[in-house]
C-alpha positions as CSV (number, residue, x, y, z in Angstrom):
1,X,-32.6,31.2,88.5
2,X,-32.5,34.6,86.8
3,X,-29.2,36.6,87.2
4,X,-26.6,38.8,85.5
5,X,-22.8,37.7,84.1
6,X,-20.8,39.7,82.4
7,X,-23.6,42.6,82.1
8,X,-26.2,40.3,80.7
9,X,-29.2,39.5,82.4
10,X,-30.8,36.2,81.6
11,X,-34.5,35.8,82.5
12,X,-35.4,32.4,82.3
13,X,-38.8,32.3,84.5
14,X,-41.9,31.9,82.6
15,X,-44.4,34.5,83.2
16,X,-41.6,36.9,84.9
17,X,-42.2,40.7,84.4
18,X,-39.5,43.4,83.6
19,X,-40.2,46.7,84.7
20,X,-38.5,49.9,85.4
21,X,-37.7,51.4,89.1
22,X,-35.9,54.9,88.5
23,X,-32.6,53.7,87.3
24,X,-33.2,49.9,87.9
25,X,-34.4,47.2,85.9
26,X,-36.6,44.9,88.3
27,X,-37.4,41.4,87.5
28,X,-41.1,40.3,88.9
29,X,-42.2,36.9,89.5
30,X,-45.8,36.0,90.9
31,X,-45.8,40.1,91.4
32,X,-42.9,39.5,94.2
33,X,-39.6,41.2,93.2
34,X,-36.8,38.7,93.0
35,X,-33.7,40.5,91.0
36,X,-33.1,44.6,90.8
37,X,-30.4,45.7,88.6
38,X,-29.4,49.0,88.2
39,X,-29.0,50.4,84.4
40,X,-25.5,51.2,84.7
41,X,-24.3,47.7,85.4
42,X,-26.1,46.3,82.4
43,X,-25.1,45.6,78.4
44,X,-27.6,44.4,77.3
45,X,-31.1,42.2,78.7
46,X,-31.5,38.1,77.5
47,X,-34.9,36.8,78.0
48,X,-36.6,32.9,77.1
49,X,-40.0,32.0,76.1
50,X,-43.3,34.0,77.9
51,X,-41.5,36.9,79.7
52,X,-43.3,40.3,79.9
53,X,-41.6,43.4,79.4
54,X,-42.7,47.1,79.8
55,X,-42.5,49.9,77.7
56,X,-40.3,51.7,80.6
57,X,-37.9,48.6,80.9
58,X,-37.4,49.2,77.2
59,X,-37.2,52.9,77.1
60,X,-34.6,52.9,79.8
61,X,-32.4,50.0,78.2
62,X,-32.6,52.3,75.1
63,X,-31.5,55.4,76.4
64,X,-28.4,53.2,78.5
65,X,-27.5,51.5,75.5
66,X,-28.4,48.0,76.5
67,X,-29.4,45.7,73.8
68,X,-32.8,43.8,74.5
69,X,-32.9,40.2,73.3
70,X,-36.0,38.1,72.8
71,X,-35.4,34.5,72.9
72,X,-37.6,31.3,72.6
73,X,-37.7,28.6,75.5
74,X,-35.4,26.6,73.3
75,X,-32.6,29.5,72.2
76,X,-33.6,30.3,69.3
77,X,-33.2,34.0,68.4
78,X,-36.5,35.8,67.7
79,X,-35.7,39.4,68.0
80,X,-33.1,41.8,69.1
81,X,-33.7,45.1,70.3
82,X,-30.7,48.2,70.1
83,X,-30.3,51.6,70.7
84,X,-29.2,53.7,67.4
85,X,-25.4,52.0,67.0
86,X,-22.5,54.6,67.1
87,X,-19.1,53.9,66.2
88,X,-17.6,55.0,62.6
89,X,-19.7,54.4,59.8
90,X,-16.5,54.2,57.4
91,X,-15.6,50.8,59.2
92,X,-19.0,49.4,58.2
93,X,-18.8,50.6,54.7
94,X,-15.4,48.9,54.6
95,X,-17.0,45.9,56.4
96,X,-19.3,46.2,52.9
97,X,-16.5,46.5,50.4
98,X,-14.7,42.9,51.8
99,X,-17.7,41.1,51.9
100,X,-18.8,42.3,48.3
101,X,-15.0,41.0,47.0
102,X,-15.0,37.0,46.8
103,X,-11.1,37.1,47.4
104,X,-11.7,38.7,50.6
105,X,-14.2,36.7,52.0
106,X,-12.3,33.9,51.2
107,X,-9.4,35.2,52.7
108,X,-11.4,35.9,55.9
109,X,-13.1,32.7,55.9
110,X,-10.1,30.9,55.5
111,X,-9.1,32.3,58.7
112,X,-12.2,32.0,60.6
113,X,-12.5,28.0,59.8
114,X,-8.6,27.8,60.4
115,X,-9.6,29.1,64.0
116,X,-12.5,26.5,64.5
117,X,-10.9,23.6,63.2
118,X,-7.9,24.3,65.6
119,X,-9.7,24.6,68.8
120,X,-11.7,21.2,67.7
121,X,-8.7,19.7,67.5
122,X,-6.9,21.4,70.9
123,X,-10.6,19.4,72.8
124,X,-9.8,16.0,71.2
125,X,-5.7,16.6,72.7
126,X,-6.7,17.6,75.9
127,X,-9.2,14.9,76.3
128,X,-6.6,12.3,75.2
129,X,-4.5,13.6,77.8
130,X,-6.8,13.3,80.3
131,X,-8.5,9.5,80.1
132,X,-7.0,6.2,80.3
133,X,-9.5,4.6,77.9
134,X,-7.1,3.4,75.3
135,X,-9.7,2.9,72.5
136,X,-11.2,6.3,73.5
137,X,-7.6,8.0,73.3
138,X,-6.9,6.2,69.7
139,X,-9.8,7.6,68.5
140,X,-9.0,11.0,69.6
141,X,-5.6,10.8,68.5
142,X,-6.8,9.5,65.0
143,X,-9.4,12.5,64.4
144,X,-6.7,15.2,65.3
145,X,-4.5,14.1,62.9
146,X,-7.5,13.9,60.2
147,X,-8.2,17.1,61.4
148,X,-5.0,18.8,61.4
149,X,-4.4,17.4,57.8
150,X,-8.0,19.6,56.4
151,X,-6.5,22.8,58.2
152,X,-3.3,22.0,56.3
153,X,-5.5,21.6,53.0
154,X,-7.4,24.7,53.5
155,X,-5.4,27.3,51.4
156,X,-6.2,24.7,48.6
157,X,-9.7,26.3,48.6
158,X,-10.0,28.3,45.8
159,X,-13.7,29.9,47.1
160,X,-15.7,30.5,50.1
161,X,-17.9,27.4,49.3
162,X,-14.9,25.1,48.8
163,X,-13.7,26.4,52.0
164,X,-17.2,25.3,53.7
165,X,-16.6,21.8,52.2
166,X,-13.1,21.5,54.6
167,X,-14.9,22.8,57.2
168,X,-18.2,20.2,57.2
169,X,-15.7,17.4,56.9
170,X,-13.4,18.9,59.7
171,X,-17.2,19.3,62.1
172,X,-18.0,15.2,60.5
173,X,-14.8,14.3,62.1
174,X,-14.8,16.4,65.1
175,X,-18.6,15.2,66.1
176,X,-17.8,11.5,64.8
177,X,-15.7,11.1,67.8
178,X,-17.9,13.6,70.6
179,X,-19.1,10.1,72.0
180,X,-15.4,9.4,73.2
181,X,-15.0,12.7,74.6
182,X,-18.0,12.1,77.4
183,X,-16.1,10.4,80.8
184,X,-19.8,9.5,82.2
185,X,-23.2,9.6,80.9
186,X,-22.0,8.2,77.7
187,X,-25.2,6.1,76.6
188,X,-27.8,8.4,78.0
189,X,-26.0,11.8,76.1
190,X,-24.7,9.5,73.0
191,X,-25.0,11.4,69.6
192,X,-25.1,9.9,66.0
193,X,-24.3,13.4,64.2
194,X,-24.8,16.9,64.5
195,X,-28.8,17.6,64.2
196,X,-30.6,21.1,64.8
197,X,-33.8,22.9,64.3
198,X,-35.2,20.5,65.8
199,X,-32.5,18.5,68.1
200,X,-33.2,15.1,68.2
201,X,-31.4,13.8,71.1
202,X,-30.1,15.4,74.6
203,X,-27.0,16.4,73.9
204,X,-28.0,17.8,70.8
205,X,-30.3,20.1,72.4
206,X,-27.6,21.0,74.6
207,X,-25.2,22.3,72.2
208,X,-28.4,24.7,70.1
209,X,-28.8,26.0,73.6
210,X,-25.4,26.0,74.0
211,X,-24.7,27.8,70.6
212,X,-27.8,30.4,71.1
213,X,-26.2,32.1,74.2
214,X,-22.7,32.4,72.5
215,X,-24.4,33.6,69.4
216,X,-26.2,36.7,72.0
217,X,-22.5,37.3,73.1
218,X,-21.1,37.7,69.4
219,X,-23.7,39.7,68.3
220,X,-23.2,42.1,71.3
221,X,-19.2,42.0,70.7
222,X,-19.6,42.4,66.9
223,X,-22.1,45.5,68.0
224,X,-19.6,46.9,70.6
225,X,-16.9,47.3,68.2
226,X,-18.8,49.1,65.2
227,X,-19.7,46.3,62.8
228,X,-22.7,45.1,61.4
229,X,-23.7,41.3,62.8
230,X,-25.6,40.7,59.7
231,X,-23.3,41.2,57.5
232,X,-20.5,38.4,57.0
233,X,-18.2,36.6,55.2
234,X,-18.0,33.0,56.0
235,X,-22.1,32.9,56.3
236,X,-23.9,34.2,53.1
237,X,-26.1,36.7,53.3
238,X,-29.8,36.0,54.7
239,X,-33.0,38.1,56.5
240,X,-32.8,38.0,59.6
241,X,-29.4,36.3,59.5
242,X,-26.3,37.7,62.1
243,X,-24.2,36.2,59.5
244,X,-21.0,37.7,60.7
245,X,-21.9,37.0,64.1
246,X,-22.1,33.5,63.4
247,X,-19.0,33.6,61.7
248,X,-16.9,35.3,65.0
249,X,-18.7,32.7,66.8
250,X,-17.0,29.4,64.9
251,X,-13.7,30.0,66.8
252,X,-15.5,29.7,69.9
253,X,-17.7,26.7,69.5
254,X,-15.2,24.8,70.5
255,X,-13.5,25.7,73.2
256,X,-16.9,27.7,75.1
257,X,-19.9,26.0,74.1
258,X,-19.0,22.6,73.5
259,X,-16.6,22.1,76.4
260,X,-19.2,23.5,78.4
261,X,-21.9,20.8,77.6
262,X,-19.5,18.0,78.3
263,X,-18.6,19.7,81.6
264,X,-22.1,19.9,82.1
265,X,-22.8,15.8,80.7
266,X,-19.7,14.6,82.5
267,X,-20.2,16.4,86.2
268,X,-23.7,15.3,85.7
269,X,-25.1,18.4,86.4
270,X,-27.6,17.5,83.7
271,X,-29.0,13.9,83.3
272,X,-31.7,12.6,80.7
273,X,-34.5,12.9,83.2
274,X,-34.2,16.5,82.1
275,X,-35.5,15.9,78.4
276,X,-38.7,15.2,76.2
277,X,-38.9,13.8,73.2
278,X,-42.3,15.5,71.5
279,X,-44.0,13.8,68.8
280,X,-41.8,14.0,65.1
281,X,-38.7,13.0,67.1
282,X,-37.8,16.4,68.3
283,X,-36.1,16.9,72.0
284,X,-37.1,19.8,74.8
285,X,-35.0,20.4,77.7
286,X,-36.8,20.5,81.1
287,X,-36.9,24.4,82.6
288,X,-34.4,23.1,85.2
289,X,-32.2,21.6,82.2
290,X,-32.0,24.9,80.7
291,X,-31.4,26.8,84.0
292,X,-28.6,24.4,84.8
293,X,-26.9,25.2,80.7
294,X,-27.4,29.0,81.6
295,X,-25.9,28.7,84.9
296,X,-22.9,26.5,83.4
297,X,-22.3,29.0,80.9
298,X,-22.2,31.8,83.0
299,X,-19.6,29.7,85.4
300,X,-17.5,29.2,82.0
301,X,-17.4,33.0,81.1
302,X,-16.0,33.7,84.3
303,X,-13.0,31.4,84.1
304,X,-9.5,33.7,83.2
305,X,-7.3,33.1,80.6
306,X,-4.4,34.1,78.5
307,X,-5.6,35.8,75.0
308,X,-2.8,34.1,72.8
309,X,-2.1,37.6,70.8
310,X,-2.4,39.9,73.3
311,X,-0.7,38.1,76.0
312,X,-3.4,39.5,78.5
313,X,-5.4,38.0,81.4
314,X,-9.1,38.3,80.6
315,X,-12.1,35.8,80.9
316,X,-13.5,34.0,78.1
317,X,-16.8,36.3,78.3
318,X,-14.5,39.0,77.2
319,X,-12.8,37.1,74.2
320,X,-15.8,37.5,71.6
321,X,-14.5,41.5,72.3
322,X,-11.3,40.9,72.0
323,X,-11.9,39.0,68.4
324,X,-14.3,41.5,67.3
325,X,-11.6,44.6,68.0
326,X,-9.0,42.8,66.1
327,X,-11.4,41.6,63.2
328,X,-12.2,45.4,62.9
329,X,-8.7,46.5,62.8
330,X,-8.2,44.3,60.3
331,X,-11.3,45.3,58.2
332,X,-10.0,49.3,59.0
333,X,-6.2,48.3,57.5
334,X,-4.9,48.2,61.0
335,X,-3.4,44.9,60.9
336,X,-2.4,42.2,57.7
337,X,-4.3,39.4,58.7
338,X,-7.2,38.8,61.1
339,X,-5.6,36.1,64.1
340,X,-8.7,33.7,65.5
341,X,-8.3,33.0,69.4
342,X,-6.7,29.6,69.3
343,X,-6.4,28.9,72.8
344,X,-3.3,26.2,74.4
């Protein structure tokens, strides 16, 4: 199902057509129009795999400042299409400055896997809390603590690559026990480690997917509040790279994308009918797998909470914004330190 959350529209369908109506975007399938959207309620346009566009749908999404990204079937970002970006150009050069100083992107980083390593650690609690399985709850309890200790040792990193190191051994500990955090579906969704590009099991491909939608979301917030997505200081540099948009993103993995896939694995609103394995080992999700993540996450971005700083209702498709403000005011000299959204 192709629909709009949070000003996105995802198109998922293959072979749909976008095309412009006036002031509305229309989305075509087998030349009968299932989804008009007028401009003005629209950020920015999210489309998978064999989707046709139209030089008007693009033209009006430009003028209306909606970002246009191109997506494959299996998340993986192939393009993305903006209007000429405003905001001050003196934030972006300071943006520059940090990232060219090591001490600063260290400082940063520290912060940003500080964030990540915290929320990791706030799924394993809640999960503890919540089953009765006692050798499931001691291993919870026991990666917490192992995990708690590395955010303790992080100000011993002395550079951004040290500081990576705590963070792959936090994400070694944090994955080691995602087996114990599944309450059904536990042998068909099991996972060995983190894999990608390709995934080589389900729940695997789940989290890529998972991770490609929240990356669309950072980039956008990162864009919104006048920084440069490519441009980071936990992520080195790279073509083609949003390496500060993956870096905004860490906090959230976490706590959005990869409570959403055990939601998804545990009300079994996914099961392993819905994947392939393809020849080399590599797993596809189903169209109807990838309609039900898409859905899921949609569902998740709408659920309110309590920004920990601000003190503020908002829903958690509005805290990449949030982050992305505050990361800017602390680029700008606005603030002393840049807070990551840790949430209770």
């Amino acid at each position: 199902m192709d629909s709009v959350t949070q000003n996105t529209l995802y198109v998922m369908t293959q072979g749909a057509y976008l095309h412009r109506d006036h002031l509305t975007v229309k989305v075509e399938i087998e030349k009968e129009t299932r989804l008009s959207v007028p401009i003005h309620h629209l950020e920015s346009v999210c489309i998978f795999g064999n989707i046709m566009v139209s030089p008007g749908v693009m033209r009006l999404c430009a003028e209306h400042g909606a970002a246009f990204t191109f997506m494959s079937e299996t998340g993986r970002l192939i393009a993305r299409v903006d209007a000429p970006q405003s905001g001050n150009v003196l934030l972006r050069r300071e943006q520059f400055r940090k990232a060219d100083k090591p001490e600063e992107s260290l400082k940063i980083a520290r912060w940003i896997i500080a964030g990540k390593l915290q929320n990791a650690r706030g799924v394993l609690m809640r999960t503890a809390r919540q089953i009765e399985n006692q050798d499931d709850i001691s291993a919870l309890d026991k990666a917490a603590e192992r995990i708690a200790y590395i955010i303790h040792s992080l100000e011993r990193a002395a550079s951004v690559d040290e500081a990576r190191g705590y963070e792959g051994e936090g994400a070694k500990i944090y994955f080691g026990v995602f087996n114990n955090l599944m309450k059904q579906q536990r042998e068909d969704f099991k996972i060995t480690d983190r894999n990608r590009r390709p995934p080589l099991d389900p729940a695997n491909a789940l989290l890529s997917f998972s991770y490609a939608l929240l990356l669309h979301d950072c980039v956008a917030a990162l864009t919104a509040a006048g920084l440069d997505p490519n441009v980071g200081f936990l992520h080195s540099d790279r073509p083609g790279r949003p390496s500060l948009a993956l870096d905004l993103m860490e906090e959230f993995r976490p706590m959005v994308a990869d409570r959403h896939v055990l939601t998804l694995i545990n009300r079994k609103e996914v099961d392993k009918g819905g994947f392939t394995k393809r020849d080399g080992g590599a797993v596809e999700m189903s169209d109807a797998a990838r309609k039900a993540v898409v859905s899921g996450y949609q569902q998740r971005k709408q659920e309110e909470v309590e920004h920990p700083l601000l003190e503020q209702k908002m829903t958690v498709g509005m805290l990449p914004f949030a982050q992305a403000r505050l990361l800017a005011r602390y680029i700008r000299g606005d603030i002393q330190e840049y807070p990551p959204c840790v949430l209770k």
